[in-house]
C-alpha positions, 0 to 999 in steps of 0.5 A, spaced: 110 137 469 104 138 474 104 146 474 104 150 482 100 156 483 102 162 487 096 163 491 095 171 489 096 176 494 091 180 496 088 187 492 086 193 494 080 195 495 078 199 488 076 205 488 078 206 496 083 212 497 089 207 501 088 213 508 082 209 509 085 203 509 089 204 514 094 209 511 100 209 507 104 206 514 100 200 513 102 197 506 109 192 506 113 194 501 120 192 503 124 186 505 130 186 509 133 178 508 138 175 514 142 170 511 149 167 514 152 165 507 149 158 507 145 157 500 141 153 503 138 157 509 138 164 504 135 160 499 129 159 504 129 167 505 129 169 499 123 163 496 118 167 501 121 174 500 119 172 493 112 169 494 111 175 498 112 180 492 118 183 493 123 180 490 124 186 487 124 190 494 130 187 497 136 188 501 141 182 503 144 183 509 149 176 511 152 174 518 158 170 517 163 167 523 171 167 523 173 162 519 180 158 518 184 154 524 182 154 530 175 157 527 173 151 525 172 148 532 168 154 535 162 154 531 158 151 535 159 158 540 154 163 539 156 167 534 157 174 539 161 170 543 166 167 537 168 174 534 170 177 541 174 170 542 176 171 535 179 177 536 182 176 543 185 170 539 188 176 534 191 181 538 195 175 542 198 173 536 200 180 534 202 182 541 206 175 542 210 177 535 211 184 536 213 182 544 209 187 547 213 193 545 209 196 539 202 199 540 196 194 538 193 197 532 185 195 531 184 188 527 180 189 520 173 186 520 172 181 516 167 185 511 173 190 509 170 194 515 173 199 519 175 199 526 174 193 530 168 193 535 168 187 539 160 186 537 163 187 530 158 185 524 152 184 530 151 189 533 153 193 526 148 190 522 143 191 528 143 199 529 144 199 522 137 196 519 133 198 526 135 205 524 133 204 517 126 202 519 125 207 524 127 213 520 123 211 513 117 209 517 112 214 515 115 215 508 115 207 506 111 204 511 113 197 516 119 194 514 119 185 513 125 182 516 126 174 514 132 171 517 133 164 516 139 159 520 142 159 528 147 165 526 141 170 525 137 168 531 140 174 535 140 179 530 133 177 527 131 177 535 134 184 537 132 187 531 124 185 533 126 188 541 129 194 539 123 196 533 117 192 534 112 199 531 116 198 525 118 192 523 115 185 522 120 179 524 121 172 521 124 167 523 126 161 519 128 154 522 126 153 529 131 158 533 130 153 539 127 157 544 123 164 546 119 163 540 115 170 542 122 173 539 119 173 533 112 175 529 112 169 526 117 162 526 117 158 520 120 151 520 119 144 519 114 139 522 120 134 524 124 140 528 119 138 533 120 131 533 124 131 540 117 132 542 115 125 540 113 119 544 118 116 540 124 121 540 123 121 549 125 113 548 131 115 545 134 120 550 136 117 558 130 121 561 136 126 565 138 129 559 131 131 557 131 138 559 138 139 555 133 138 548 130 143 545 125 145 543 121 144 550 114 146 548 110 146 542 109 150 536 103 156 539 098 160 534 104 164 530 109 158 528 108 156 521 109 148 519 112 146 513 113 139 510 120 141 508 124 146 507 122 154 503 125 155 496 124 159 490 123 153 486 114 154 483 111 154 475 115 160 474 122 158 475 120 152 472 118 154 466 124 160 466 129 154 466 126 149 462 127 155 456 133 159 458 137 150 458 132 148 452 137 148 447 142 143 453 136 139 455 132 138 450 136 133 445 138 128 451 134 121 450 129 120 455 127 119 460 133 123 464 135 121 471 137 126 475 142 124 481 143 129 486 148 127 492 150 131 498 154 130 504 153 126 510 151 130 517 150 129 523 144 125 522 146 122 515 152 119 516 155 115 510 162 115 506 164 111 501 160 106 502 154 108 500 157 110 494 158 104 491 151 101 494 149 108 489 154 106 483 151 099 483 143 102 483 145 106 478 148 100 473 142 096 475 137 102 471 141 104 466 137 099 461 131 103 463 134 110 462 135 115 456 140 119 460 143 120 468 146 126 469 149 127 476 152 132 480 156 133 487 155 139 492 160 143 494 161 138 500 161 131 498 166 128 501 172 126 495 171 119 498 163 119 495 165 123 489 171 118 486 167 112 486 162 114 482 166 118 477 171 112 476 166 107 476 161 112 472 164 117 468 165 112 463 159 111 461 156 114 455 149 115 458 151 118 463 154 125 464 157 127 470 157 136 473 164 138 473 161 144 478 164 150 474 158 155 472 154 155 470 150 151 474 145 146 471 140 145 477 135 149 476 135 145 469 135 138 472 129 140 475 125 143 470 128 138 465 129 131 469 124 125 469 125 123 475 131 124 480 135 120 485 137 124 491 141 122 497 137 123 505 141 128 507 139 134 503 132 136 506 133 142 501 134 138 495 130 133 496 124 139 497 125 143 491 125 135 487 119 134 491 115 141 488 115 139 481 110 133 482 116 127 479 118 122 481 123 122 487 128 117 489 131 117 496 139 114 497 141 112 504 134 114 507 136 108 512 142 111 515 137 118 518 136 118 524 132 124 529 129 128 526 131 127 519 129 120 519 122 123 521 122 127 515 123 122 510 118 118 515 112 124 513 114 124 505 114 116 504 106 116 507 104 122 504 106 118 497 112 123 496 119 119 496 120 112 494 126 109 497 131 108 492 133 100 491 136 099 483 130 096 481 126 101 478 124 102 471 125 109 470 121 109 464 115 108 469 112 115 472 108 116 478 106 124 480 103 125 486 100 133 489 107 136 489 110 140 495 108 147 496 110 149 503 113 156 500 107 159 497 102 156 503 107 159 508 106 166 504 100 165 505 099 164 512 105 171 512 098 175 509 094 172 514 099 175 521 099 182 518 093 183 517 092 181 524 097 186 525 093 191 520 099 191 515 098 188 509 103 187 502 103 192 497 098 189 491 
């Protein structure tokens, strides 16, 4: 396993009493992470969080939208606006059942909270953090807010405007537009992709000014590869101990499947998963051990033919999803991995440890996920997976390293700035 090594952070200069160098309000000691409950977007947060130092010195907030009826087709709305539709939706409901003779009585919050305010989890979140940054300022110096998915761009953004002396804002994935909102946006190259020659030809010229983003990225945006995570040496080298005892007998080599689910630009069903079945079988001979495992949101459709045609198989070992999960053991473990296209976050952890990656489906990407995997398969990164690999044959190449490079540009802006993280 090819190790991957964190760049240090930089140290304070010995002997120098820290007022002159710039005062005790000059060093970031802290972190705010805004999630929106999706593992995959807080993951990105909390990797950088902790290459920064301060996995320690964090506090998660998280955005969560009304779910359940006809919540499910709203979320394509600005999160503000889909919690006071939310609540409309509520009180007419209750009003209806109690035919208007009874006084209306506030709805909970979601989050257990107290009374209702149409501006719920937003605006509360928001006086919240940017009250905290104000008043411990002078005894704790700036405060680091990292953000990551569409539904924290307005919050991440408010904080900036409400408290730009004290804080220093990071937004991770493209927020779409007014990227000045932000001291630093950290996001993928191929979100960048309807900028291309090629994606213009894809869009009748009419819809162009629908399509964003619309400029490209200036001085304080951060490309990366793929997407953040906390997968390095460190974890690596935890997880290969902490699931020796699971691991280690398995007969090499061990493939390890990891599939996902169809999106947008990924589209399968199921089948894609007797193509994968059939890849898979073809293999077997060259393979110790296979173990496989389903997201949370892969279609019973995808799962069922793998299983029924799988399951059976004494070399092969299917993850049932009860905890604890084994994933950070796949990657410590695993000789090789096969994934499905669709997962620019799986694929991007599997692609940091230097071994061999297997893309399932990459064929049926289109937009900007196609140009992702466009980028990892000229960069030697991926290979697309065909059932004719000898799984025994291992090949490497200089693995993905975007968290700790995307740290390192975060030192660069707050020295800029005349901050600087605690050493």
């Amino acid at each position: 396993m090819r190790p991957i090594r964190l760049p240090e952070p930089p140290s304070a200069t010995m002997g120098v009493p820290e007022i002159f160098e710039g005062g005790p309000y000059s060093v970031v000691r802290r972190a705010v992470i805004i999630g929106n409950g999706s593992p995959g977007s807080e993951n990105q947060s909390i990797g950088l969080v902790r290459a920064l130092g301060l996995s320690d010195k964090h506090v998660l907030y998280r955005v969560t939208r009304p779910r359940g009826g006809v919540n499910e087709w709203l979320h394509w709305l600005p999160i503000s606006l889909h919690k006071k539709l939310d609540y409309l939706i509520r009180l007419i409901r209750i009003y209806s059942r109690r035919g208007g003779g009874e006084k209306l009585v506030p709805l909970p919050l979601e989050n257990g909270g107290g009374s209702v305010g149409l501006a719920s989890v937003l605006e509360a979140d928001v006086k919240q953090i940017v009250t905290m940054a104000r008043q411990t300022f002078e005894k704790d110096g700036p405060l680091l807010v990292v953000a990551s998915g569409r539904d924290t761009v307005s919050i991440a953004s408010s904080i900036k405007r409400l408290a730009a002396e004290n804080v220093f804002v990071i937004q991770i994935q493209h927020p779409r537009s007014q990227l000045n909102r932000f001291d630093l946006v950290i996001t993928p190259r191929h979100d960048f992709y309807p900028l291309t020659p090629q994606a213009q030809e894809q869009v009748p010229r009419f819809l162009h000014r629908w399509i964003t983003p619309r400029e490209p990225p200036d001085r304080h945006v951060v490309l990366t590869l793929g997407a953040l995570h906390q997968v390095d040496s460190a974890t690596l080298r935890s997880a290969a101990a902490a699931w020796h005892d699971e691991f280690a007998p398995l007969p090499k080599p061990l493939l390890v499947v990891n599939i996902g689910w169809p999106t947008c630009h990924c589209r399968y069903g199921a089948d894609l998963a007797k193509q994968l079945t059939a890849a898979l079988l073809s293999i077997l001979t060259s393979c110790g051990s296979v173990r496989i495992s389903f997201s949370s949101r892969t279609p019973e459709k995808v799962s069922k033919v793998i299983v029924k045609e799988l399951a059976d198989n004494p070399k092969v070992y299917i993850w049932d999803g009860q905890e604890p999960n084994p994933h950070m053991g796949h990657l410590a473990w695993a000789d090789a991995f096969v994934i499905t296209a669709d997962s620019v976050s799986l694929i991007s952890e599997a692609c940091s440890t230097g071994k061999p990656v297997y893309v399932m489906g990459g064929d049926r990407c289109k937009w900007k996920l196609s140009d992702f995997h466009k980028s990892l398969r000229e960069r030697g990164v991926v290979r697309p997976f065909a059932g004719s690999e000898d799984i025994a044959e291992s090949w490497s190449y200089p693995p993905l390293n975007d968290t700790a490079k995307a740290a390192s540009q975060v030192r660069e802006a707050l020295a800029e700035r005349g901050w600087r993280l605690r050493p």
